[in-house]
Backbone as a printed PyTorch tensor [residue, N CA C, xyz], in Angstrom:
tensor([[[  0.8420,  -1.1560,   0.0000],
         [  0.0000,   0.0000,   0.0000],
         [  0.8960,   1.2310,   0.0000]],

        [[  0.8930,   1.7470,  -1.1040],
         [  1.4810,   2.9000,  -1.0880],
         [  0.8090,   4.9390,  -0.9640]],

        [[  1.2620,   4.8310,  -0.0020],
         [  0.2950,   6.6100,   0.0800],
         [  1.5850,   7.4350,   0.3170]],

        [[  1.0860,   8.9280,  -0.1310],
         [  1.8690,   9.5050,   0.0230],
         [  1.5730,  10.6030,   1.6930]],

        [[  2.8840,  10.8440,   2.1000],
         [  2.6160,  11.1100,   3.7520],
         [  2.3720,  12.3600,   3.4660]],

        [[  1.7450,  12.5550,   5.0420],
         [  1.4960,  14.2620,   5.2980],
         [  1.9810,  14.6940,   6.3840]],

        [[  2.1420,  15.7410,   6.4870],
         [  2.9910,  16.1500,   7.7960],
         [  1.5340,  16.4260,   8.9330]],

        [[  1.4730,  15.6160,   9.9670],
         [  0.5640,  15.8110,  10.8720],
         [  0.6910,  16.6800,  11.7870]],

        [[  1.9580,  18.3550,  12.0810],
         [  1.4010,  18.8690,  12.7450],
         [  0.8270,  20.0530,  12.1640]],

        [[  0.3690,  19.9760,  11.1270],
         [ -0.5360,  21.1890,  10.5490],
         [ -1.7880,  21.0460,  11.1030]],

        [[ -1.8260,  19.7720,  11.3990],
         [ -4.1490,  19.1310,  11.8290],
         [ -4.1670,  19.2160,  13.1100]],

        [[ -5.0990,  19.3690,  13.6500],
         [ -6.0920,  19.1490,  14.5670],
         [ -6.7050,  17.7840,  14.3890]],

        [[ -5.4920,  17.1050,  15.3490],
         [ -5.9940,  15.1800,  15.5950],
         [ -7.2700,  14.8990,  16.2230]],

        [[ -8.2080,  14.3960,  15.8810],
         [ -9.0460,  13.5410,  17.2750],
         [ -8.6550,  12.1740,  16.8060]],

        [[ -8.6490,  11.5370,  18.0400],
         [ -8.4170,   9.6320,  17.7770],
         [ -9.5040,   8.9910,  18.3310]],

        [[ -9.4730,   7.9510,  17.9330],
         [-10.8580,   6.9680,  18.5980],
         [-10.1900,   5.4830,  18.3880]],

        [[-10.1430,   5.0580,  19.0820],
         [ -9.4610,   3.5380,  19.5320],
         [-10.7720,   2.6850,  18.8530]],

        [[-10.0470,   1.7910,  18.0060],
         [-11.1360,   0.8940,  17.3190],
         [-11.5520,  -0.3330,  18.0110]],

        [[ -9.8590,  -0.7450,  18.2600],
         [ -9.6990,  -2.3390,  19.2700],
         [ -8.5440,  -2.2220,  20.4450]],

        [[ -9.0660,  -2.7510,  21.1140],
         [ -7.7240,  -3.0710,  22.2720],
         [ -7.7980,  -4.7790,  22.3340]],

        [[ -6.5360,  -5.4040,  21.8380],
         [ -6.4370,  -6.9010,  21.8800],
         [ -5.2070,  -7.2540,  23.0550]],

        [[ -5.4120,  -8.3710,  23.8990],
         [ -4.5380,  -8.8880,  24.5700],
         [ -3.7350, -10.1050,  24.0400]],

        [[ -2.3140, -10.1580,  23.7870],
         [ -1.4080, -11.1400,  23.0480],
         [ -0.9200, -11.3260,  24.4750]],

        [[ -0.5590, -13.1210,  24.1650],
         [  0.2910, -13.2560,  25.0960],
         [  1.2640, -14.4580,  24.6490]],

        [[  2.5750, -14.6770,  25.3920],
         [  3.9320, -15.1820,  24.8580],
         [  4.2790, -16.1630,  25.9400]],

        [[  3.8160, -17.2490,  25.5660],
         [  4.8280, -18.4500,  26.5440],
         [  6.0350, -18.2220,  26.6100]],

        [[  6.6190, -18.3110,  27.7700],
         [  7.9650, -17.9980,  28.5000],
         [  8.2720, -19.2900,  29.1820]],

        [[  9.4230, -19.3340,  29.7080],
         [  9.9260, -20.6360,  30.4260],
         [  9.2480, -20.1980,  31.8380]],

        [[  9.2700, -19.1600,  31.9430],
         [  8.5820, -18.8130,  33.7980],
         [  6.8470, -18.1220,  33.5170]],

        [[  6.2930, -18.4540,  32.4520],
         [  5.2820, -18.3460,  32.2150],
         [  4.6070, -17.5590,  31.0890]],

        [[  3.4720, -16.8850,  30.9890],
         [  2.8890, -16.1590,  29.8980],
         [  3.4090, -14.7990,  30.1120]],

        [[  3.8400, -13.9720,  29.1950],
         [  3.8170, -12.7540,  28.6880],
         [  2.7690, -12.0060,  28.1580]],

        [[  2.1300, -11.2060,  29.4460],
         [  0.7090, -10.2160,  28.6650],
         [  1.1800,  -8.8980,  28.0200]],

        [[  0.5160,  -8.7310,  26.8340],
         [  1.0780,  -7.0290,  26.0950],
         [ -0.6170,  -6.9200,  25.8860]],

        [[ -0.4140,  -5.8440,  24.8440],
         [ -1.2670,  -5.0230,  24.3830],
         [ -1.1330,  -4.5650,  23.2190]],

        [[ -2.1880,  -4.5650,  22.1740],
         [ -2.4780,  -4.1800,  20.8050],
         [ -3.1770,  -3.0700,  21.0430]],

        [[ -3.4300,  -1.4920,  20.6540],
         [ -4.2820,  -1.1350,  20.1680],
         [ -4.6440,  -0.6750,  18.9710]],

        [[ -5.5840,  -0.3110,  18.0490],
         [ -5.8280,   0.2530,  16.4900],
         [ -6.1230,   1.1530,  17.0870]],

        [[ -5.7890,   2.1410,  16.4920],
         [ -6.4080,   3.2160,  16.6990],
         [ -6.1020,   3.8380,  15.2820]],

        [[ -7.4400,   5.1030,  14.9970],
         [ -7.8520,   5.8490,  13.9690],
         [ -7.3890,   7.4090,  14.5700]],

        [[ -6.6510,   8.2150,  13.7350],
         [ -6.9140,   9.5770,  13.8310],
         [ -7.5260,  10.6140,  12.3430]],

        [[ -7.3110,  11.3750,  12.6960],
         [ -8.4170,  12.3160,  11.5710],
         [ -8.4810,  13.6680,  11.9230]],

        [[ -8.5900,  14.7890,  10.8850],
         [ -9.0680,  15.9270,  11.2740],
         [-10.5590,  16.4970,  11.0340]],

        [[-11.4300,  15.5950,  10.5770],
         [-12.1640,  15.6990,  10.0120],
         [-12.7440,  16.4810,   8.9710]],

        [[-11.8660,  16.9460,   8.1030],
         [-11.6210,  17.9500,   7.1280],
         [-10.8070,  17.4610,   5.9260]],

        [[-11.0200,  15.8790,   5.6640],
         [-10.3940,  15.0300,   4.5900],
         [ -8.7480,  14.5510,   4.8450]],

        [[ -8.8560,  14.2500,   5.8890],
         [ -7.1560,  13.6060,   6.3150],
         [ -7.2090,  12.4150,   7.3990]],

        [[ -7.3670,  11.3920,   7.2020],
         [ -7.6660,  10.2080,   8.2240],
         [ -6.1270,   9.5330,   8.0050]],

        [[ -5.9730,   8.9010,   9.5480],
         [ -4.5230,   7.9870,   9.4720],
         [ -4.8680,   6.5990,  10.5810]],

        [[ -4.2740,   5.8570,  10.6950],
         [ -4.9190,   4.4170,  10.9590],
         [ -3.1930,   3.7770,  11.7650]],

        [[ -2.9400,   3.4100,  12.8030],
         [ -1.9300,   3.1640,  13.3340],
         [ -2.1200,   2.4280,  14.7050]],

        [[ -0.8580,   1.2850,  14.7590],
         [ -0.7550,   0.0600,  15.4000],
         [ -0.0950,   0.1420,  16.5030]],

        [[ -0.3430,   0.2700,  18.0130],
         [  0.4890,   0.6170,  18.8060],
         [  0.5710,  -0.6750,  20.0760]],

        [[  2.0110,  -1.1850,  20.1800],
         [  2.2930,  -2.3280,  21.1670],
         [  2.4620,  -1.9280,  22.3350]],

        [[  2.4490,  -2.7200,  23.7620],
         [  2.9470,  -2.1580,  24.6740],
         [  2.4040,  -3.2910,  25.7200]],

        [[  3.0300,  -3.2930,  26.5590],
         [  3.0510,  -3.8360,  28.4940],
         [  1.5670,  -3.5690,  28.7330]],

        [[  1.2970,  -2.0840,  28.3840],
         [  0.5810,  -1.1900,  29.3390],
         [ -0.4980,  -0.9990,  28.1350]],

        [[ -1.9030,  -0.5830,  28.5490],
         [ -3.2060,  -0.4450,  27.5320],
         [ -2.8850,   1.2330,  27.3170]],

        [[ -2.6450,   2.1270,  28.4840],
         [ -2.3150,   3.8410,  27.3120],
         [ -1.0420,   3.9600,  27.0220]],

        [[ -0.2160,   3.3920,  26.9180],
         [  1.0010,   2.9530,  26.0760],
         [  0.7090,   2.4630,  24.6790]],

        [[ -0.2020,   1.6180,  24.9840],
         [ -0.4080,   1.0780,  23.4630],
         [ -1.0760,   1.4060,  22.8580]],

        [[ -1.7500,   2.1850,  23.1680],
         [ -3.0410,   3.3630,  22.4440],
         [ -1.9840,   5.0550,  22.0390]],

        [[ -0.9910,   5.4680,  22.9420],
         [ -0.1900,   6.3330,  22.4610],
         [  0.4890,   6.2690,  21.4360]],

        [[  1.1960,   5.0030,  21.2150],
         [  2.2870,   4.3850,  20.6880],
         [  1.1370,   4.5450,  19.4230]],

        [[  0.0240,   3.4500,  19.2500],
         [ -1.1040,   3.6740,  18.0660],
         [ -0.9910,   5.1410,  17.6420]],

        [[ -1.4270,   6.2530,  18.3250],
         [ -2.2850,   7.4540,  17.7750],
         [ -0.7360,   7.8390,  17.2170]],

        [[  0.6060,   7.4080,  17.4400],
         [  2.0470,   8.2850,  16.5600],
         [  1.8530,   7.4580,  15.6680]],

        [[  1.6380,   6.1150,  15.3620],
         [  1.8360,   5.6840,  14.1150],
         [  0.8410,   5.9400,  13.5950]],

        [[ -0.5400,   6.4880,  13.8300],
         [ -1.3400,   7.1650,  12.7490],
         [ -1.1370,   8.0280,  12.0730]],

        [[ -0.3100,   9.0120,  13.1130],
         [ -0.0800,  10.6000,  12.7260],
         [  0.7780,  10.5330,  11.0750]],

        [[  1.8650,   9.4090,  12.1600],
         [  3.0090,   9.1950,  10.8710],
         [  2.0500,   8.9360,   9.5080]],

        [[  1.0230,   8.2730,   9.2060],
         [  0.4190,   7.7440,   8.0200],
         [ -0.6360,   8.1270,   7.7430]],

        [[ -0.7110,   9.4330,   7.6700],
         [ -1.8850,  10.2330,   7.0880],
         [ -2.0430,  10.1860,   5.6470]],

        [[ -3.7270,  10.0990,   5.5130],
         [ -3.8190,  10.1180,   3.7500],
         [ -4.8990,  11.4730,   3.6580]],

        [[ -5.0020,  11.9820,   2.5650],
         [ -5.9230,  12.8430,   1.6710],
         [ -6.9950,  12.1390,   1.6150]],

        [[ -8.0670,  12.5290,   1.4280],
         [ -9.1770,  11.7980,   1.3840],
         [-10.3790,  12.8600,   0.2280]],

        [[-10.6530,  12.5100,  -1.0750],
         [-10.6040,  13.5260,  -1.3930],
         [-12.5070,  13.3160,  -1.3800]],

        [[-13.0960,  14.7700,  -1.4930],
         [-14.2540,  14.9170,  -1.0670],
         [-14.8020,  15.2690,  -1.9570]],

        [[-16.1560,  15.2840,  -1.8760],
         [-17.3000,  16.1800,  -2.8870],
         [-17.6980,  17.7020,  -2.0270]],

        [[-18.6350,  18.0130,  -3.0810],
         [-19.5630,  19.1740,  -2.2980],
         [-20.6540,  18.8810,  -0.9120]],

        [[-21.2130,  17.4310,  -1.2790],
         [-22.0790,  16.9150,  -0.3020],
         [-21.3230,  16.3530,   0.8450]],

        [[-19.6020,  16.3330,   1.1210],
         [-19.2510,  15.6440,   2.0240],
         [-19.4590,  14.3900,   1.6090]],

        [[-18.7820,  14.1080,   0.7660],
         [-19.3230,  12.7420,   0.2530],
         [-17.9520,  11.9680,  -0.6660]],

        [[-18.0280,  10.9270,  -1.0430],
         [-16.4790,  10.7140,  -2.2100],
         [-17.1130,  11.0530,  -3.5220]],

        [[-16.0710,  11.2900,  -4.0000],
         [-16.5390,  11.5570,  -5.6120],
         [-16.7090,  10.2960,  -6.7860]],

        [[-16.7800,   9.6440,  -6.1540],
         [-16.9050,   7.9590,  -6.8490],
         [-16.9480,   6.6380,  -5.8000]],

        [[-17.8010,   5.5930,  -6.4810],
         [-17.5660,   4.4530,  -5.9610],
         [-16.1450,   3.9980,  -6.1050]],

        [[-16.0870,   3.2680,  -5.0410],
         [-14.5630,   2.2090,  -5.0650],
         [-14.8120,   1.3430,  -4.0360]],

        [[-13.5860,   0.1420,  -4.5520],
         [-13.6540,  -0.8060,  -3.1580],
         [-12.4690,  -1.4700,  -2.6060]],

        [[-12.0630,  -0.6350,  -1.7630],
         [-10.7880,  -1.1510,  -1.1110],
         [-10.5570,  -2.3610,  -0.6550]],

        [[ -9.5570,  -3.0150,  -1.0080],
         [ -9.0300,  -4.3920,  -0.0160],
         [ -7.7680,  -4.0660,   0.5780]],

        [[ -7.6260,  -5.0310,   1.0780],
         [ -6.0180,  -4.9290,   2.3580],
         [ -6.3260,  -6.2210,   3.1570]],

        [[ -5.5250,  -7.0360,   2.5420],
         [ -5.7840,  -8.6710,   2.5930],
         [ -6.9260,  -9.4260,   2.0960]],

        [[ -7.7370, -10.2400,   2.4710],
         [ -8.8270, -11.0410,   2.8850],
         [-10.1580,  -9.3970,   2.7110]],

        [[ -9.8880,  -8.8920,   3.1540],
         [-11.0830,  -8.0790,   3.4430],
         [-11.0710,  -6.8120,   2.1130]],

        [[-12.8120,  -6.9940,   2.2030],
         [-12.4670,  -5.2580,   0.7680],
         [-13.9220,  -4.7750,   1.2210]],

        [[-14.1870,  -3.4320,   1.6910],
         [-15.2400,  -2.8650,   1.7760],
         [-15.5120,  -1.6660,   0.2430]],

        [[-16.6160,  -1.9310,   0.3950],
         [-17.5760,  -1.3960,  -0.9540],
         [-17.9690,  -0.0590,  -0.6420]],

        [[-17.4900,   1.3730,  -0.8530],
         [-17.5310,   2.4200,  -0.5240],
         [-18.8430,   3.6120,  -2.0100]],

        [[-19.8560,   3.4430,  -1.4040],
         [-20.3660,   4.2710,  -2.3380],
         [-20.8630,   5.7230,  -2.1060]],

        [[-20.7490,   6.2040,  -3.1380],
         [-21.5250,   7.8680,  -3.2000],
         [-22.6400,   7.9180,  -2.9580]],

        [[-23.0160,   9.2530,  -2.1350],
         [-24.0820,   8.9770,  -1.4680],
         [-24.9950,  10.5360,  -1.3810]],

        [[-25.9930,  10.7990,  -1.7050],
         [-26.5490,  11.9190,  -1.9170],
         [-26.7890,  13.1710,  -0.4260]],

        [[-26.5420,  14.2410,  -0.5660],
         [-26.8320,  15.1080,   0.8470],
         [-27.8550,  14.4030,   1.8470]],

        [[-27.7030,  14.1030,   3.4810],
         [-29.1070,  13.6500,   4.1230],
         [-29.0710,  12.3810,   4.1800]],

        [[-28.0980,  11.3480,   3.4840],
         [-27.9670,  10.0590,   3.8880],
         [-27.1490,   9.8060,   5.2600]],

        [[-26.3780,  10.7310,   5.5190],
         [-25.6860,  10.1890,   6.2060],
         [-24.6660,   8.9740,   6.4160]],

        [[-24.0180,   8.3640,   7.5690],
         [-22.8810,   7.5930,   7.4430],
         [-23.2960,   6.4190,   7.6720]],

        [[-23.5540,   5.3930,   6.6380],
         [-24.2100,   4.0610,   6.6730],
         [-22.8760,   3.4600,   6.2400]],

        [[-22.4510,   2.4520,   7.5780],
         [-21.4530,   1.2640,   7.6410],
         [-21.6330,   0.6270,   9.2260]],

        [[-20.6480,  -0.2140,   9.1850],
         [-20.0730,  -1.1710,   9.8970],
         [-19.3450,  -0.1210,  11.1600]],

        [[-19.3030,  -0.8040,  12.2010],
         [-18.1020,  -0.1090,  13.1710],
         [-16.6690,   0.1720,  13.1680]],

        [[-16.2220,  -0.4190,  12.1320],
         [-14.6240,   0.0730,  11.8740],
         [-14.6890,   1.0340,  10.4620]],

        [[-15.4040,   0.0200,   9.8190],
         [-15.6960,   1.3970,   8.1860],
         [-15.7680,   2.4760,   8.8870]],

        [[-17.0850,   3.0500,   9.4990],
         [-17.6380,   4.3930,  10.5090],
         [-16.4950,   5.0220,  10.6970]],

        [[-16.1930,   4.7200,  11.8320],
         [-14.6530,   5.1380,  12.7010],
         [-13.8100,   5.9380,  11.4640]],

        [[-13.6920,   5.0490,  10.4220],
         [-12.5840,   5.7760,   9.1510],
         [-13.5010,   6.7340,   8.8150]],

        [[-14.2290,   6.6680,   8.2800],
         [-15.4280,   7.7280,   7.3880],
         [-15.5500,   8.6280,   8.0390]],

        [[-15.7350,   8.7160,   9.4100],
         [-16.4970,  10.0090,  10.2280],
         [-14.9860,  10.9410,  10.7420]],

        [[-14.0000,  10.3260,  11.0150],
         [-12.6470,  10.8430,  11.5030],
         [-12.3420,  11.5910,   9.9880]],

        [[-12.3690,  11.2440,   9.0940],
         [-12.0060,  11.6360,   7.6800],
         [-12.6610,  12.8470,   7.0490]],

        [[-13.8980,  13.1770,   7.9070],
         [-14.9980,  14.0720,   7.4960],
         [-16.2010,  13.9800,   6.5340]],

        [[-16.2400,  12.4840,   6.1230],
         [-17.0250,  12.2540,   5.3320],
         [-18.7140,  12.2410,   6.1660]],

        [[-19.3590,  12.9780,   5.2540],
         [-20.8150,  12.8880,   6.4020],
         [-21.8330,  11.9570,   5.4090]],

        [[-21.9210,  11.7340,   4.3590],
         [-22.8830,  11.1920,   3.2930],
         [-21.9900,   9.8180,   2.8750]],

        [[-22.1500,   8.5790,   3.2980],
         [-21.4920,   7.2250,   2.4580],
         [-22.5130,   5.9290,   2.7460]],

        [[-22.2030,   5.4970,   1.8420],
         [-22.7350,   3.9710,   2.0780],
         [-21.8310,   3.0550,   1.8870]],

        [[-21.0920,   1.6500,   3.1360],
         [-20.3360,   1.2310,   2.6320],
         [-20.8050,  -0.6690,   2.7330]],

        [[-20.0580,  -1.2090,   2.6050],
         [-20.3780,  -2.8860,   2.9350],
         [-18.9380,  -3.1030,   3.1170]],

        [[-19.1080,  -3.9540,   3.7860],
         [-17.7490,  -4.9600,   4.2610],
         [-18.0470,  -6.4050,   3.6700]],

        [[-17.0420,  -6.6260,   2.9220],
         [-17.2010,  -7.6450,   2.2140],
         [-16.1000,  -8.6050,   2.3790]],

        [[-15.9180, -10.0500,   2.4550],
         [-14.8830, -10.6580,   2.6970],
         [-15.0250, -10.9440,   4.1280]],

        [[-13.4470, -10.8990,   4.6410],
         [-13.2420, -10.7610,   6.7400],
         [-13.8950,  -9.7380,   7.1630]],

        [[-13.9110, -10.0870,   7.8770],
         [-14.9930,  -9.1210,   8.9220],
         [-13.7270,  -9.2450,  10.0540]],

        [[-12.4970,  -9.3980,  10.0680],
         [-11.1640,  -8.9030,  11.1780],
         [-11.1940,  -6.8390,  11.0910]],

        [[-11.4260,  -7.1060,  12.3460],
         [-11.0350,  -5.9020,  12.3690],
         [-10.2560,  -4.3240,  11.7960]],

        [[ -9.0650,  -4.8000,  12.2820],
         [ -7.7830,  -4.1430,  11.4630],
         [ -7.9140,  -4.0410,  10.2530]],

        [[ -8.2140,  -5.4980,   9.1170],
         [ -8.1980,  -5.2430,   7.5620],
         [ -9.2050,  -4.6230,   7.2900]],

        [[-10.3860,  -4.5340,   7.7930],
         [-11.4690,  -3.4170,   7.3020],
         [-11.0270,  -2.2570,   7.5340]],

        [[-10.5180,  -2.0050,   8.7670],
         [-10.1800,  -0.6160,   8.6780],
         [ -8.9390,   0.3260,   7.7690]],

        [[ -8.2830,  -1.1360,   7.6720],
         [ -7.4780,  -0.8230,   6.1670],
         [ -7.5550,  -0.4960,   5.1680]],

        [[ -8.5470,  -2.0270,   4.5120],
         [ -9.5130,  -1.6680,   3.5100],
         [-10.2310,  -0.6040,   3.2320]],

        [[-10.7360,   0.0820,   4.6530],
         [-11.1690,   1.3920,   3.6030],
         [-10.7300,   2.7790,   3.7320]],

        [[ -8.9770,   2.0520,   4.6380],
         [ -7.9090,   3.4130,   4.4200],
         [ -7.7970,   3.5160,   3.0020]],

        [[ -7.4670,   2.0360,   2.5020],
         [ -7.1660,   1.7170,   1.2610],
         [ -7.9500,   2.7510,  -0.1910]],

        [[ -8.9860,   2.2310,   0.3960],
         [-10.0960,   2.5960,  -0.5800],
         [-10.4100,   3.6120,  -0.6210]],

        [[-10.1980,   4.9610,   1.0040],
         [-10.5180,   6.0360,   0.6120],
         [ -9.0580,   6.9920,  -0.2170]],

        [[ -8.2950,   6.3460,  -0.0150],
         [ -6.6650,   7.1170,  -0.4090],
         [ -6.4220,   6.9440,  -2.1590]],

        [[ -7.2370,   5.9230,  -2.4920],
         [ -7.2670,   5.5700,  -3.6890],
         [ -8.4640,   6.3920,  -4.5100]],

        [[ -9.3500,   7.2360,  -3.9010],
         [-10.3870,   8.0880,  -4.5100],
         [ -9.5830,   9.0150,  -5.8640]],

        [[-10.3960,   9.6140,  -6.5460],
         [-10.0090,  10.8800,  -7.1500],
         [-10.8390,  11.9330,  -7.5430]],

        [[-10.4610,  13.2230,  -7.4020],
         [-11.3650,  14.0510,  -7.7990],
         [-11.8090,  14.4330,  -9.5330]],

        [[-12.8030,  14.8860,  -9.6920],
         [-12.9860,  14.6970, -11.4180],
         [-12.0640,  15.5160, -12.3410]],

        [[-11.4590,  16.7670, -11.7360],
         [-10.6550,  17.4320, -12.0260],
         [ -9.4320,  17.0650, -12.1680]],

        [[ -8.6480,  16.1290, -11.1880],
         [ -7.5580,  15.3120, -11.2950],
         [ -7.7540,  14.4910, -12.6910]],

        [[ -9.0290,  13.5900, -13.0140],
         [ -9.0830,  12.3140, -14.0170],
         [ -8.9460,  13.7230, -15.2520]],

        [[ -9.9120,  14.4540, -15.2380],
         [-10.2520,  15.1770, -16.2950],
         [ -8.7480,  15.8280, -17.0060]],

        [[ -7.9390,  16.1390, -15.7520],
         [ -6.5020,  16.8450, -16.2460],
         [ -5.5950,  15.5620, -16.9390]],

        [[ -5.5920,  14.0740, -16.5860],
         [ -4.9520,  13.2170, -16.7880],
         [ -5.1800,  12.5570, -18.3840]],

        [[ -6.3080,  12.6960, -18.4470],
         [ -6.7300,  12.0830, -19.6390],
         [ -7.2290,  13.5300, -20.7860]],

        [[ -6.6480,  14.7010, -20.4320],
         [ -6.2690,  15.3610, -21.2620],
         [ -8.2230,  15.7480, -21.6510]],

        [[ -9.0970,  16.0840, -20.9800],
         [-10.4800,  16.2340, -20.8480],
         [-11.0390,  17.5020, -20.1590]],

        [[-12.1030,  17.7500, -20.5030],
         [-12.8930,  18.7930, -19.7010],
         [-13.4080,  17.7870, -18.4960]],

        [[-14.0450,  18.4000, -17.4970],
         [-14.6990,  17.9840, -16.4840],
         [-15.9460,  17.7440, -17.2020]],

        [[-16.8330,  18.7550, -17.8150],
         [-17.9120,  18.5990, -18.1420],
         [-18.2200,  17.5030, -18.5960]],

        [[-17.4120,  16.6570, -19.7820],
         [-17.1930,  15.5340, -20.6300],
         [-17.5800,  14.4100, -19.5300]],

        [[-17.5260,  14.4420, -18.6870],
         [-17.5670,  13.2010, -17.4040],
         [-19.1830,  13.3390, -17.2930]],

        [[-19.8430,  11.7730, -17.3360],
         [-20.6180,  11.7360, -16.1950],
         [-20.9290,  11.3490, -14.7380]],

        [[-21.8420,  10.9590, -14.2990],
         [-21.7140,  11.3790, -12.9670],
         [-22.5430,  10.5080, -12.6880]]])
């Protein structure tokens, strides 16, 4: 997955912890408990980041999460309605959620990890499906995936050497 980074201290972060998982490590003197958390950040103004944080301790591993989000911020590019400017459908392993355009007044129709990405990102109008795993983490990948991979009509229209108008919709 390739995105290109953003420098996260221009935004205004909020985070929201998706999962907190407990791993643990047979030892010769017994089990080893840590901590996973996912966590999502966002400015809600089209910039969402998604990051994995380990640790001993549960706000260790939720800190450790919200820097590796910061580090992996994507663009998220938008409509007028708060909305994407096209269907797409991200995967990131096993899992691919189905991200569609969605008219003013629908509001944010998904799953609990899709949500989390969509609403941190600023999107207020989507419809999505989770299709495939239903694991956690890869959905929320999947539709890092899927929203970083959007484009605006102006971008396609400049690429393929086109007016905007020429597009439908």
């Amino acid at each position: 997955m390739k995105r290109a980074m953003i420098d996260a201290s221009q935004f205004e972060l909020t985070e929201k912890v998706v999962t907190i998982k407990r791993v643990s490590k047979t030892v010769k003197g017994g089990r080893n408990m840590r901590f996973t958390a996912l966590v999502v950040v966002g400015d809600s103004n089209g910039h969402v980041g998604v990051g994995l944080g380990k640790a001993t301790e549960i706000p260790e591993a939720i800190r450790k999460g919200k820097e590796d989000a910061a580090k992996n911020l994507v663009s998220v590019a938008l409509d007028e309605n708060l909305s994407i400017s096209h269907d797409y459908i991200g995967q990131y392993g096993s899992a691919s959620v189905l991200l569609k355009k969605s008219p003013d007044g629908t509001g944010i129709i998904a799953g609990g990890p899709a949500r989390t990405v969509c609403e941190l990102a600023g999107i207020k109008n989507i419809r999505t499906k989770s299709l495939g795993s239903n694991n956690k983490q890869n959905v929320v990948l999947a539709t890092l995936e899927g929203l970083s991979q959007l484009k605006v009509p102006e971008e396609v229209a400049a690429r393929r050497g086109k007016d905007v108008a020429d597009f439908k919709y």
